[in-house]
C-alpha positions as CSV (number, residue, x, y, z in Angstrom):
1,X,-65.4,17.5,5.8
2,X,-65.7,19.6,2.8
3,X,-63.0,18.2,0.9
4,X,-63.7,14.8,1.5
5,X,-67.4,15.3,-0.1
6,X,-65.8,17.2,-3.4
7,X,-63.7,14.2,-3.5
8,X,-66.8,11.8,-4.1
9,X,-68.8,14.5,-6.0
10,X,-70.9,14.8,-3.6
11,X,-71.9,18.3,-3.5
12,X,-74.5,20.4,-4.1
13,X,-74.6,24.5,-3.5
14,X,-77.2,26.3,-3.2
15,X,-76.2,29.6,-4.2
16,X,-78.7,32.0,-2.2
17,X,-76.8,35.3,-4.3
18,X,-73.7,37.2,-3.6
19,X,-76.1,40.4,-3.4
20,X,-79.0,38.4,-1.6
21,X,-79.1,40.3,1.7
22,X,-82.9,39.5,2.1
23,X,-82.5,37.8,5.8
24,X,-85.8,36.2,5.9
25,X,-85.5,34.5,2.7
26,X,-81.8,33.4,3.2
27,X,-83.0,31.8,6.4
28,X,-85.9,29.6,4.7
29,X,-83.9,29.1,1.6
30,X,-81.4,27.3,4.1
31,X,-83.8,25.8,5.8
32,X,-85.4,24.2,2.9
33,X,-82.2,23.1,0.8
34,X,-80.7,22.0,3.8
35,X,-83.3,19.4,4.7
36,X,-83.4,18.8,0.9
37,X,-79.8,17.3,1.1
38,X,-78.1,20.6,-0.1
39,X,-74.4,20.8,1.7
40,X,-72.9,23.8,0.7
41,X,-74.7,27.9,0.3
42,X,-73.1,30.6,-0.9
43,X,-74.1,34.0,1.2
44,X,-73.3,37.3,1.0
45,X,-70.6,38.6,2.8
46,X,-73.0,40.3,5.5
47,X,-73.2,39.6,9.2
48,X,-76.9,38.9,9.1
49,X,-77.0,37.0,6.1
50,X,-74.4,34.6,8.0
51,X,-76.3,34.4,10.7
52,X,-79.4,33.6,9.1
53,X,-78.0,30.6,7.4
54,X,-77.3,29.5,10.9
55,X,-81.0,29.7,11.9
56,X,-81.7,27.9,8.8
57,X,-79.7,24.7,9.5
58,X,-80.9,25.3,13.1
59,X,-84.8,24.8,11.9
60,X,-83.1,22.4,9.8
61,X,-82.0,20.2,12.9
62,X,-78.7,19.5,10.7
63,X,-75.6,20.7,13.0
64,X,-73.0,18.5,10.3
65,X,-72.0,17.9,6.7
66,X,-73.4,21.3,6.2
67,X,-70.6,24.2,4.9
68,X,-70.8,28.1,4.6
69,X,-69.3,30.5,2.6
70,X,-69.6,34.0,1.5
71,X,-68.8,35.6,-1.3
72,X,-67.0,38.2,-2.2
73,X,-66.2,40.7,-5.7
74,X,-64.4,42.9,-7.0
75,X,-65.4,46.5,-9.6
76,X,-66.5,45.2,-12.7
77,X,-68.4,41.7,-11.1
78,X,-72.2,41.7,-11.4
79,X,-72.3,39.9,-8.7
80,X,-71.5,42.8,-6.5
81,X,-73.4,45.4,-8.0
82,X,-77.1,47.1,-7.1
83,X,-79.5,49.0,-9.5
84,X,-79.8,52.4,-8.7
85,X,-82.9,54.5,-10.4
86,X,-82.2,58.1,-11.4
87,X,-85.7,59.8,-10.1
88,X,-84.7,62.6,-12.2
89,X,-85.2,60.4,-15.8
90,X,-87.7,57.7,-14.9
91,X,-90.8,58.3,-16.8
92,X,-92.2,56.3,-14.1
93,X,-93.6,53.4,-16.5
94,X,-93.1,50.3,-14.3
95,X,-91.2,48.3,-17.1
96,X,-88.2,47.4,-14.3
97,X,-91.0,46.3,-12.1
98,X,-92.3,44.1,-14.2
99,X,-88.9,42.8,-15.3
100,X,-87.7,42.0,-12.6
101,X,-87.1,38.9,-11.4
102,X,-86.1,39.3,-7.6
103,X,-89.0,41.6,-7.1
104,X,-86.2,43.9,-5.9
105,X,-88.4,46.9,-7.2
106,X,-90.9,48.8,-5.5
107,X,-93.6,51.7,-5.9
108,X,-94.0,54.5,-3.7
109,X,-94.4,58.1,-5.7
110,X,-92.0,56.6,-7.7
111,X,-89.8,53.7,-8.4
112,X,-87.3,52.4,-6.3
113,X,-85.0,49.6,-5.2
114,X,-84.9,47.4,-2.4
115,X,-80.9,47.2,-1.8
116,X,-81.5,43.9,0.2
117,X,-83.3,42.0,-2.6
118,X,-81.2,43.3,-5.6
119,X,-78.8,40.6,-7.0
120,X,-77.1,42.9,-9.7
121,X,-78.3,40.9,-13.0
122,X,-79.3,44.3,-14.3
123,X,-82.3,43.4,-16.6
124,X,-83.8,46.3,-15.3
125,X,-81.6,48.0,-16.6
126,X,-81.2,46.6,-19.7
127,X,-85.0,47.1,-20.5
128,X,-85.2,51.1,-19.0
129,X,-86.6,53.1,-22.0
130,X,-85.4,56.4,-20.5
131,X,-81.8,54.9,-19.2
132,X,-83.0,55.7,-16.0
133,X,-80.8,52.8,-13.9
134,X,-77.4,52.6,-13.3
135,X,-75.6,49.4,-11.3
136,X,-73.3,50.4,-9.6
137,X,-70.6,47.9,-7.3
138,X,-70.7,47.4,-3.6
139,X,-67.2,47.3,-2.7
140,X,-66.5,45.6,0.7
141,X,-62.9,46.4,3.2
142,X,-61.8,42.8,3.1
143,X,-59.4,43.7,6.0
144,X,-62.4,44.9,7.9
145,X,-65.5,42.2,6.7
146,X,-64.3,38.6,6.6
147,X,-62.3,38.3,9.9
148,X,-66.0,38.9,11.5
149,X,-66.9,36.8,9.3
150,X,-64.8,34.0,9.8
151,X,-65.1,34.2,13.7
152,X,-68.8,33.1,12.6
153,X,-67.4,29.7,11.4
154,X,-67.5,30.6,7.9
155,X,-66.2,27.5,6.0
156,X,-65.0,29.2,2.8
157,X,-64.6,32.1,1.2
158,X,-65.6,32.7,-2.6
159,X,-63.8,35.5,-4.9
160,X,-65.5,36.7,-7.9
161,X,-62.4,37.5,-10.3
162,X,-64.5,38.7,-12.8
163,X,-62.5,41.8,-13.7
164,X,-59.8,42.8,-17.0
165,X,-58.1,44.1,-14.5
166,X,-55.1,41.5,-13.2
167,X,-53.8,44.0,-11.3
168,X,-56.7,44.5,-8.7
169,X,-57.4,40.8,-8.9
170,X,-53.7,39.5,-7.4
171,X,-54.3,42.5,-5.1
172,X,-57.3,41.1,-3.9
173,X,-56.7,37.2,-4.1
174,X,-53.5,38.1,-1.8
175,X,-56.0,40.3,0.8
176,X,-58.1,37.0,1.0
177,X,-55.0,34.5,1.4
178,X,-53.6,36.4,4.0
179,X,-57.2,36.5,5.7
180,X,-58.0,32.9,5.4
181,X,-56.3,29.8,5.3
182,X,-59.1,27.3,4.7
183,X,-60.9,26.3,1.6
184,X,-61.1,29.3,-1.0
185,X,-62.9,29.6,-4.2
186,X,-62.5,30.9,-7.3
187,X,-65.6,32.2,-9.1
188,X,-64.6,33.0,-13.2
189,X,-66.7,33.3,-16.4
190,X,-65.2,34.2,-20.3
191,X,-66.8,37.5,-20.0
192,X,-64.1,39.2,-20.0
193,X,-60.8,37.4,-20.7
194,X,-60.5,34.4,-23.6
195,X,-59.8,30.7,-23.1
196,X,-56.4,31.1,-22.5
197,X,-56.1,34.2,-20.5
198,X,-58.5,32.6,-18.2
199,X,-56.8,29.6,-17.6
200,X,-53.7,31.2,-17.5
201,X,-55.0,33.4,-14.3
202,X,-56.8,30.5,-12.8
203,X,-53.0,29.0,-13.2
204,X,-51.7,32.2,-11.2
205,X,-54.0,32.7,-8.3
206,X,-53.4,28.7,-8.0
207,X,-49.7,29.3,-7.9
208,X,-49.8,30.3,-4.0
209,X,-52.3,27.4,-2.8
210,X,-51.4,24.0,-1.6
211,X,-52.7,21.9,-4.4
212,X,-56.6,20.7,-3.8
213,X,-57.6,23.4,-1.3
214,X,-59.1,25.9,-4.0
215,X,-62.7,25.1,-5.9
216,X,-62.7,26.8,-9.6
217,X,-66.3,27.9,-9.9
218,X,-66.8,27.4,-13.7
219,X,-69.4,30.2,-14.3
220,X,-71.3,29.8,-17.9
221,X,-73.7,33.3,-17.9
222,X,-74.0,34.6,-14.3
223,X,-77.6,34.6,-12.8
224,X,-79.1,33.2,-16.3
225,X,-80.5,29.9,-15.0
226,X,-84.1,31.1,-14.9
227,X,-85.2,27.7,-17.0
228,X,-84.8,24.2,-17.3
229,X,-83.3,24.2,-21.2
230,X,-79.9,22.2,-22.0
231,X,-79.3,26.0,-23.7
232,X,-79.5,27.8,-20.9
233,X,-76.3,25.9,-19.2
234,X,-74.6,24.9,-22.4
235,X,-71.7,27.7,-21.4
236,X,-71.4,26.5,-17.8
237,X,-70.6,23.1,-19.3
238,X,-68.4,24.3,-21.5
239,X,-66.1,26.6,-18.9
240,X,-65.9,23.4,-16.8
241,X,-65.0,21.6,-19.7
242,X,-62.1,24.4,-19.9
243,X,-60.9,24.1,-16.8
244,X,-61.3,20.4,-16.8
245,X,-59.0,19.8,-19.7
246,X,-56.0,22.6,-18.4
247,X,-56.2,19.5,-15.7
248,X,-55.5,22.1,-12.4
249,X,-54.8,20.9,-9.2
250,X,-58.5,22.0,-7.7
251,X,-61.7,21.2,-7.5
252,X,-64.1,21.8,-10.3
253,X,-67.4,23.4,-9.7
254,X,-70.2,23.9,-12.1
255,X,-72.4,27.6,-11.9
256,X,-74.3,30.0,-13.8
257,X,-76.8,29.0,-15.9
258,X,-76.8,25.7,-14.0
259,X,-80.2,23.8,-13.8
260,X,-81.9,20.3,-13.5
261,X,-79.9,19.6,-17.0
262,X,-76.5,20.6,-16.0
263,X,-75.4,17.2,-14.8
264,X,-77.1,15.6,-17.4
265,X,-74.9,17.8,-20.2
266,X,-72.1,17.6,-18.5
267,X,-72.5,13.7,-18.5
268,X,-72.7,13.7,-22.0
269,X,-69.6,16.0,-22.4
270,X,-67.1,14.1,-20.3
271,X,-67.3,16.8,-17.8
272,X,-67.0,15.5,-14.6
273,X,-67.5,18.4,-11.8
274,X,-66.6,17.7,-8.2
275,X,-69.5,20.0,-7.3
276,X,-72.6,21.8,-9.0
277,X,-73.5,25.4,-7.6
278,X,-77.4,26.4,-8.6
279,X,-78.9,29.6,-8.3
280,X,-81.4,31.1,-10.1
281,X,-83.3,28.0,-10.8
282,X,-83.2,26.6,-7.3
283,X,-84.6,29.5,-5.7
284,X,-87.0,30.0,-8.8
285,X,-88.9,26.3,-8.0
286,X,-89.5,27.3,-4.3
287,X,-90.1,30.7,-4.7
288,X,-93.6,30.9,-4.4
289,X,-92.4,29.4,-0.4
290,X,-90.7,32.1,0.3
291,X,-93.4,34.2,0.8
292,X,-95.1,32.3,3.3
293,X,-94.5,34.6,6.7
294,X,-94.5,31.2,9.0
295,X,-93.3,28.7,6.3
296,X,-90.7,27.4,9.2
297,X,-93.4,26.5,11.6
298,X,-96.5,25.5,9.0
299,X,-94.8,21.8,8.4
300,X,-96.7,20.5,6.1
301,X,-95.9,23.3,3.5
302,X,-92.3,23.1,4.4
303,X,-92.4,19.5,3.3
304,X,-93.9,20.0,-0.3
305,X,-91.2,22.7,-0.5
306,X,-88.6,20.5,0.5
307,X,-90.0,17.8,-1.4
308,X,-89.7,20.3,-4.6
309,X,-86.2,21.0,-3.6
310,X,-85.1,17.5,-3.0
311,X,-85.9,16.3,-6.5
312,X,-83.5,18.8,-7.7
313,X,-80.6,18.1,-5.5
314,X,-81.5,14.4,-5.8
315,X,-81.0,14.8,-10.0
316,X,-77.8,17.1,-9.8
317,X,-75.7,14.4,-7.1
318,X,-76.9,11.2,-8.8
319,X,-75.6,12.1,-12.5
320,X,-72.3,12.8,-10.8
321,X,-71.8,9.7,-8.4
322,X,-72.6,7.6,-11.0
323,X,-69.9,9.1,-13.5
């Protein structure tokens, strides 16, 4: 089970992106990680995405030790949100092309974006010269989405509380309870509360679970992991290393910046995750994969992808059994 595997640190999730509702690649991600001794992948709260995963492990040929879970967000979570390019300013220059990193941006008389690759890391926006691109959130109906989901054999369900609003987030973190009653997880970076706002939340939404069944996903900068540099995942470290010491009754999970250092950092720190959740980087080293239309039935290229993908999974679980 799940919780038996977070109980040895053995865990490794392969976040595939909250916004990632690119079936194809979901489904060889899956495939790949899964046969790479990944466990656990983080979806997008989407029907087809779901199923997807499913044909993954199915090419996989894994039917056990293998969990689900989707995530979900809430206004104000980058996770959640999907550039949108205002034809009536773009000077038509190609800089948010070039910039981005999902190849989520496409040219046909003009510039415009693929909703079903966009993550919502808005560097295209950030590099617009005419402030042509907006992001703007994709709001789901809890109520509606995640009991379809569930009936799927969804194995947990991820909240981004990644809001100033508290309001909104007990609002939403009740929604979920009441939905669910299995393994539920709490995805939280210091972007917009201090140290002890955020632990004193954490502490709240904690307040109406049995102790244990909740993972606290310790984000350092969302979907910055695009290297392998101790910099780039100093902050993940460190918000474990938060949660860590307020000594919570859950599971600790490392994400957002998170690479082939992570562990090693963490190590170093005295962190001791139950789990490590990679995204950026683990899709980054396989990427060029991806693209391969039969990549599922050409096995030999499958098995240098896997191969990549193993030595990364391999690095991440053995600095945290041997804690």
């Amino acid at each position: 089970m799940l919780k038996d595997l977070l109980e040895e640190k053995k865990v490794f999730k392969l976040v595939c992106g909250a916004g990632n509702e690119d079936a194809d690649e979901v489904e060889k991600l899956v495939t790949i990680y899964s046969l790479a001794g990944c466990n656990f992948f983080d979806l997008s709260a989407k029907s087809e995405v779901v199923d997807a995963a499913k044909r993954g492990l199915k090419n996989a040929g894994i039917n056990k030790d293998r969990y689900l879970c989707v995530s979900v967000g809430i206004d104000g979570d980058p996770h959640i949100t999907k550039a949108t390019i205002n034809s009536s300013l773009c000077a038509n220059c190609g800089i948010c092309k070039a910039t981005c990193p999902h190849e989520a941006i496409v040219y046909s008389e003009q510039y415009e974006v693929k909703k079903e690759r966009c993550l919502g890391c808005g560097i295209c926006a950030k590099n617009c010269p005419q402030q042509a691109i907006n992001m703007k959130s994709q709001l789901l109906d809890y109520k509606e989405v995640l009991p379809k989901l569930i009936a799927k054999g969804v194995d947990c369900i991820e909240f981004h509380a990644i809001s100033s609003d508290e309001d909104d987030v007990d609002e939403k973190w009740q929604q979920i309870n009441e939905i669910f009653g299995g393994m539920l997880c709490i995805s939280i970076d210091r972007s917009e509360l201090g140290d002890k706002k955020l632990v004193e939340r954490v502490k709240r939404m904690l307040n109406t679970r049995k102790p244990y069944t909740t993972i606290i996903q310790a984000d350092g900068i969302a979907m910055s992991g695009n290297d392998d540099e101790l910099g780039t995942t100093l902050q993940a470290v460190a918000t474990a290393q938060l949660f860590q010491n307020a000594n919570l009754p859950a599971y600790i999970m490392m994400s957002g910046g998170t690479n082939t250092k992570s562990t090693e950092l963490a190590k170093k720190c005295g962190v001791q995750p139950h789990c490590i959740a990679i995204g950026s980087y683990a899709r980054k080293i396989v990427k060029k994969y991806l693209k391969i239309e039969n990549l599922i039935e050409d096995k030999k290229t499958l098995s240098e992808a896997v191969e990549i993908a193993k030595k990364l999974v391999g690095t991440s679980l053995d600095s945290m059994k041997n804690d």
